[in-house]
C-alpha positions in Angstrom: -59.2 -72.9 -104.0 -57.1 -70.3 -104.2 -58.3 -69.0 -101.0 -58.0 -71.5 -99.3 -54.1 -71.9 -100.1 -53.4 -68.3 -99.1 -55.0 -69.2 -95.5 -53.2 -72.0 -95.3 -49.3 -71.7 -95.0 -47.2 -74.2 -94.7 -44.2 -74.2 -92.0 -41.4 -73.9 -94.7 -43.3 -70.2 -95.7 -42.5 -68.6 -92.3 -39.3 -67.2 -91.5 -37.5 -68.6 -88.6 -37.6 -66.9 -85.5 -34.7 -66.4 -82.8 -32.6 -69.5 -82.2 -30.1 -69.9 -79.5 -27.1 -71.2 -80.9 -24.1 -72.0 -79.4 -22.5 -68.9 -80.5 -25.2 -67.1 -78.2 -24.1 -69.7 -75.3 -20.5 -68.7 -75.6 -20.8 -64.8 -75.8 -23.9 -65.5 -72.5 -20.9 -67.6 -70.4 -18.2 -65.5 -71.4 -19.9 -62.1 -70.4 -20.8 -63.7 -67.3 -17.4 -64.8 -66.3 -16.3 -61.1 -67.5 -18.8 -59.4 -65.0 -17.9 -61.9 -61.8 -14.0 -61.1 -62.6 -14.8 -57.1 -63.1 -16.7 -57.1 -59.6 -13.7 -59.3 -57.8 -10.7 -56.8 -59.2 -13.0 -53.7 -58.1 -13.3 -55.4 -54.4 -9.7 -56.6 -54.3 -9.1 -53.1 -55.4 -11.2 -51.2 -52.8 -9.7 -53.4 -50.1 -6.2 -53.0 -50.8 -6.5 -49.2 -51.1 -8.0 -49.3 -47.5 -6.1 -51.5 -46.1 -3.0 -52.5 -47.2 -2.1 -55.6 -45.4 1.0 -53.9 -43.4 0.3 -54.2 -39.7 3.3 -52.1 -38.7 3.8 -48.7 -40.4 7.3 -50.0 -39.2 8.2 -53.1 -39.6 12.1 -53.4 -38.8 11.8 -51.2 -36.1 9.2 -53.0 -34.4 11.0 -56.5 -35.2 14.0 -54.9 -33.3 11.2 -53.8 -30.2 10.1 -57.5 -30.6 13.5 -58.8 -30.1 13.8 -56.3 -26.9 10.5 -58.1 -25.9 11.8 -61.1 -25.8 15.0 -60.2 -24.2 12.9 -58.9 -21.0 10.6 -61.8 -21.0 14.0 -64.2 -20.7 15.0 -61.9 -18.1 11.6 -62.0 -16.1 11.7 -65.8 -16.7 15.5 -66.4 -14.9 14.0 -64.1 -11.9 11.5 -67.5 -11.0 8.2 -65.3 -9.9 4.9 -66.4 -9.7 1.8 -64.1 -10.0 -1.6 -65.2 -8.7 -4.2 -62.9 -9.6 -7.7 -63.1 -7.9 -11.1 -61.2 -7.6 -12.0 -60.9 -3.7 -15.1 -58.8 -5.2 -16.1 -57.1 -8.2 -14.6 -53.6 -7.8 -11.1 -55.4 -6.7 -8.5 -57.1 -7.9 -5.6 -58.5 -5.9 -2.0 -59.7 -7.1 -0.2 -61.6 -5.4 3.7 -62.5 -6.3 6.0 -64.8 -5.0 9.7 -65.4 -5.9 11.1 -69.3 -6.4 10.7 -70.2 -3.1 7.3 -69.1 -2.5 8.3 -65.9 -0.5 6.1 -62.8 -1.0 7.9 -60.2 -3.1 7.5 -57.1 -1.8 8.3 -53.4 -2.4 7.9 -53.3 -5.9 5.9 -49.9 -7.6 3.2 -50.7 -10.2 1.4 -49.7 -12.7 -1.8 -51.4 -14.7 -3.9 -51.0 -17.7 -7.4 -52.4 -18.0 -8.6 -52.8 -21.3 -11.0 -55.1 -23.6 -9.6 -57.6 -25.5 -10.6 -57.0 -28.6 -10.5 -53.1 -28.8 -8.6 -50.1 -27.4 -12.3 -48.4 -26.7 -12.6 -48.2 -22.5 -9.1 -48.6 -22.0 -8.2 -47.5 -18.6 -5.1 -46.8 -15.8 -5.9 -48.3 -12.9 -3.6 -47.6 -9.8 -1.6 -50.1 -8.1 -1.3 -50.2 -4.5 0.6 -52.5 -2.2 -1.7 -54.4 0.4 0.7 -56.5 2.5 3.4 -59.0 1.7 3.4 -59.5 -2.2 0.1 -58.8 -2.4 -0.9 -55.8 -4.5 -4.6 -54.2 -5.2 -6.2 -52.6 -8.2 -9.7 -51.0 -7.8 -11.1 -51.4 -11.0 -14.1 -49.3 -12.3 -17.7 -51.0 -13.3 -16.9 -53.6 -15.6 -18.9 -56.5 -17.2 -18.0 -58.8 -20.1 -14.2 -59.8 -20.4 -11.3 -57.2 -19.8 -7.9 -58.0 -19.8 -5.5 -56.3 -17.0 -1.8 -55.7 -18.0 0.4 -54.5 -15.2 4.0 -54.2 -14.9 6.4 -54.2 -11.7 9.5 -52.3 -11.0 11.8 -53.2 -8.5 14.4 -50.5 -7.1 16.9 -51.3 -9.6 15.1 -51.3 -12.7 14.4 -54.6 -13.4 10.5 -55.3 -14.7 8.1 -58.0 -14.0 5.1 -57.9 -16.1 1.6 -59.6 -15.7 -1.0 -60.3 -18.0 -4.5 -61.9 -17.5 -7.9 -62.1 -18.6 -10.3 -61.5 -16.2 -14.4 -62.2 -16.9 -17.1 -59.9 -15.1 -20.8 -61.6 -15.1 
């Protein structure tokens, strides 16, 4: 019999094995938590050391330009023009301004920039010619996709007209 009792063992003989206990839960959550919040200040971290948040290196001097800005757009407003621009074909684009009462505007001197919307990479001068009455032509190079054209008008005493528009090439 005796045996027989050593084969035997009875649940109370073992020792207990590994138990999770909410001790373990705590220190498994808390770690987590620990990890998540150490991966968010490194990224914060790494994104504020490239990139700073300050659009203008600066800022008071560009508020004054913006103020300058808007100075010029009053004035271009109180001079009553109108700008249609259109696309006869696709290496052209024609401008055509009128003053208040609809009467070409003529003899002004331009200048124009042709560049994509959402980056300065193919930015181009394009040349502004006069082609009658208030009409003024830009021969733009190959384009596809969406460019926008920015030109701005001088008459003979200084004052400036600008024009902005998006134009789409399929």
């Amino acid at each position: 019999m005796t045996a027989m009792s050593q084969a035997v063992s009875s649940p109370a003989d073992k020792a207990p094995g590994f138990r999770i206990t909410g001790w373990h839960v705590l220190i498994g959550v808390v770690a987590f938590f620990a990890v998540v919040i150490a991966v968010d200040v490194l990224f914060i971290t790494m994104a504020f050391r490239t990139f700073s948040g300050e659009v203008a290196s600066n800022p008071y001097e560009a508020g004054l330009a913006y103020n300058r800005t808007l100075a010029e757009e009053r004035a271009q407003a109180a001079l009553g023009w109108k700008v249609a621009m259109s696309r006869p074909d696709n290496a052209t684009v024609e401008i055509a301004i009128s003053d208040r009462e609809g009467r070409p505007v003529s003899g002004l001197t331009g200048e124009a920039v042709f560049d994509r919307p959402a980056t300065e990479a193919g930015r181009r001068q394009v040349a502004v010619q006069a082609a009658g009455p208030g009409l003024y032509r830009l021969t733009v190079p190959e384009a596809s996709g969406a460019w926008d054209i920015r030109a701005t008008f001088k008459r003979q005493d200084g004052q400036q007209f600008k024009v902005e528009q998006r134009l789409v090439w399929r």
